[in-house]
C-alpha positions in Angstrom: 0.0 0.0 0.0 3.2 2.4 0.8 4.5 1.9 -2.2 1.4 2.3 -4.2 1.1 5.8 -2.5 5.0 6.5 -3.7 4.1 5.5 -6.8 1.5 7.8 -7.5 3.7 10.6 -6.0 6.4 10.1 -8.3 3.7 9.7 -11.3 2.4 13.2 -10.2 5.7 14.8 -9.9 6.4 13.9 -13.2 3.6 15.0 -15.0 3.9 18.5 -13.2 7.5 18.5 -14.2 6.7 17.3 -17.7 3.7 19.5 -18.0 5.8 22.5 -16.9 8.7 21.9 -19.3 6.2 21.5 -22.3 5.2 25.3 -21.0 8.7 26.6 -21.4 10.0 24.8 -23.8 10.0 26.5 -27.4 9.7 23.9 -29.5 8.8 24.6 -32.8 8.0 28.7 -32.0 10.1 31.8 -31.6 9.4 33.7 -28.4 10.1 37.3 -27.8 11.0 39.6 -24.5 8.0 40.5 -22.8 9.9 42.8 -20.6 10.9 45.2 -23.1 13.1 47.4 -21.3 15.6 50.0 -22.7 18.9 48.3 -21.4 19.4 44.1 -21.0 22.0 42.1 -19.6 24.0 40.2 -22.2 25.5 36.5 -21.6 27.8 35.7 -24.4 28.8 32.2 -24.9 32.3 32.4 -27.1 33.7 29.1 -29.0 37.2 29.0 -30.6 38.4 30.1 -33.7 36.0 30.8 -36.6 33.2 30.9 -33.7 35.1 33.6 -31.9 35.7 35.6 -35.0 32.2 35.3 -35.9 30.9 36.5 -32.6 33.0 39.4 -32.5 31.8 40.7 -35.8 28.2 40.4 -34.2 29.3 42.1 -30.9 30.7 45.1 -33.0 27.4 45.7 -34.4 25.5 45.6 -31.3 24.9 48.6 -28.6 27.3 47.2 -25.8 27.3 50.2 -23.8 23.6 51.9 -23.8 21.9 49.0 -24.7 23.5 45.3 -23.7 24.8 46.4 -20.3 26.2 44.5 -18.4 27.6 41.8 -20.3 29.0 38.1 -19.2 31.5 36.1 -21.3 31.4 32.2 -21.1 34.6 30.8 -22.2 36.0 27.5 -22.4 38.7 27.4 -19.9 41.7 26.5 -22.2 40.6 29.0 -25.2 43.0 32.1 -24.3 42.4 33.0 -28.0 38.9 34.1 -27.3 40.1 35.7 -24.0 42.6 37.7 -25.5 40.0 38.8 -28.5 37.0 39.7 -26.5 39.5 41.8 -23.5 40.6 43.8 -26.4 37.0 44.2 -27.8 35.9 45.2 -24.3 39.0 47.9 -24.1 37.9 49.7 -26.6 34.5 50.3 -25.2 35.7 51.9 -22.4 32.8 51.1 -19.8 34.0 48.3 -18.4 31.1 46.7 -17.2 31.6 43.1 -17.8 32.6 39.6 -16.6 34.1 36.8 -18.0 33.3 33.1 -16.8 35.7 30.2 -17.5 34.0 26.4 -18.1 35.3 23.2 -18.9 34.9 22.2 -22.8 32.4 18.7 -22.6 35.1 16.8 -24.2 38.4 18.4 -25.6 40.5 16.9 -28.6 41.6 13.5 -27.9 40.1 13.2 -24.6 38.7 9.5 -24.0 35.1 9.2 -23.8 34.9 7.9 -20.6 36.6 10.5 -19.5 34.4 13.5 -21.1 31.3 11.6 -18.7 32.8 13.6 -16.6 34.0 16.7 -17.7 30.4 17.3 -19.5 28.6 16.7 -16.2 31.3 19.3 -14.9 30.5 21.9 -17.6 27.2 21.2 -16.8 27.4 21.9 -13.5 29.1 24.9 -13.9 26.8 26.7 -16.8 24.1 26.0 -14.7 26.0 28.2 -11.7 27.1 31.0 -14.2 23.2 31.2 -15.1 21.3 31.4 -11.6 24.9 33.8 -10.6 24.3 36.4 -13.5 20.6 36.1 -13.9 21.0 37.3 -17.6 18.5 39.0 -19.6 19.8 37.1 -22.9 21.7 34.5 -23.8 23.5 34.7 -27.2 25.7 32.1 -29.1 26.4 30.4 -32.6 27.6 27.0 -32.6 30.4 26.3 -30.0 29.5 23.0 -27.7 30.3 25.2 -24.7 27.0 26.6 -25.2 24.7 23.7 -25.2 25.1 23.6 -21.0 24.3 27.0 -20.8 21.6 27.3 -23.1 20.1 24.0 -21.2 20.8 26.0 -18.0 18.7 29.1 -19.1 15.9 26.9 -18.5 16.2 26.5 -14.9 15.3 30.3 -14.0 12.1 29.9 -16.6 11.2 26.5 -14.5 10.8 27.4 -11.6 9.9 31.2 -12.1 12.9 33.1 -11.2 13.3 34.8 -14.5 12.6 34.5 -17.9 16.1 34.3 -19.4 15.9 34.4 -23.5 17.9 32.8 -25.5 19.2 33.0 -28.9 21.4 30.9 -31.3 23.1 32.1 -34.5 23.7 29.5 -36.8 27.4 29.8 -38.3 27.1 31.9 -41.7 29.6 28.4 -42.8 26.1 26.6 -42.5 24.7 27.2 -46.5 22.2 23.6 -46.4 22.0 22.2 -43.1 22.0 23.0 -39.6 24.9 22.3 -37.5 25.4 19.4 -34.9 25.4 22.2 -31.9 21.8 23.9 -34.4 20.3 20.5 -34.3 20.2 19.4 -30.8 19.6 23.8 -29.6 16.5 24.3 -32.5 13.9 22.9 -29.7 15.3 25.0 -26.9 15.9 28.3 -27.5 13.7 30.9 -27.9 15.3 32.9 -31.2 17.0 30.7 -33.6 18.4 32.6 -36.9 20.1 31.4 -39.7 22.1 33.6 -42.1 21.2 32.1 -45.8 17.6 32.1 -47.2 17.3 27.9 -47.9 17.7 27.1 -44.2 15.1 29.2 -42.9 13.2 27.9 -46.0 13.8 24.2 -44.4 13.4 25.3 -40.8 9.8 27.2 -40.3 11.1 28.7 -36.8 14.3 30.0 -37.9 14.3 33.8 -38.8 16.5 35.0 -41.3 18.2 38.8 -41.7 20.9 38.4 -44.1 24.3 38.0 -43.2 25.5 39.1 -39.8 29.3 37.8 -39.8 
């Protein structure tokens, strides 16, 4: 009889749980900022190499200083390329109102498998404490694994009702005919997803598309 009662516990904790996620979840829809306020807080997630030197072409054409104030960076914690590119991006602003967060890549080159169990669940871990720390008002990305965690992590606030953190993915302008790995497994989740040639948003009915932005 106990475990009867258990069992219908657990059965109602997951269909609240389930029923909550299929409320926040995207899926298939773009959402937009209800709080429409004239400044947001800006979490950038930066990935290495051409995913850095795309994001900093974006950055350069956004309002960092009267519009995306403050700003976090999320960087994997061996990429001291992107480090060095986004302090000297930051330098030239001049406000100096930002942060930057260092995480653990889910699996670097020739790491074992077994080993990457570990270091994900770490990364994990971690994107989910950078989230509930900084509280952002938007999360923005375009293709590096590092932001899978925190894009996954976003959610939690929404969840349980602490804020309504958006997010929004960039699919790499390298991406002419299909979605990337990182643009698959994100196109559920997020709540902006935009593509930078005309076919994929053709393909993908919640992708928006505005031309090229790299």
């Amino acid at each position: 009889m106990e475990w009867g009662i258990v069992g219908l516990v657990v059965v109602g904790v997951l269909v609240i749980v389930i029923g909550r996620l299929a409320m926040i979840i995207p899926g298939g829809k773009s959402r937009t900022r209800s709080n429409k306020s004239k400044t947001a807080s800006l979490l950038v997630v930066l990935g290495s190499g051409g995913h850095t030197g795309e994001m900093m072409t974006l950055m350069k054409n956004l309002d960092c200083v009267n519009k995306y104030t403050p700003r976090y960076y999320v960087i994997a914690q061996t990429d001291e390329h992107s480090l060095h590119k986004i302090k000297a991006f930051e330098e030239g602003k001049g406000d100096g109102n930002c942060r930057f967060f260092f995480i653990y890549r889910s699996r670097e080159v020739g790491q074992s498998y077994v080993s990457s169990v570990f270091t994900t669940l770490y990364s994990f871990i971690s994107s989910v404490m950078i989230v509930l720390r900084t509280r952002p008002d938007l999360v923005l990305c375009n293709g590096p694994g590092t932001c899978l965690p925190i894009c996954m992590s976003a959610l939690i606030p929404r969840f349980f009702g602490v804020k309504d953190v958006m997010t929004m993915y960039v699919e790499s302008v390298c991406r002419t005919r299909c979605l990337s790995l990182t643009g698959k497994l994100l196109y559920p989740f997020v709540d902006q997803f935009v593509v930078q040639w005309p076919e994929l948003a053709e393909k993908h009915p919640k992708a928006k598309y505005y031309g090229f932005l790299m």
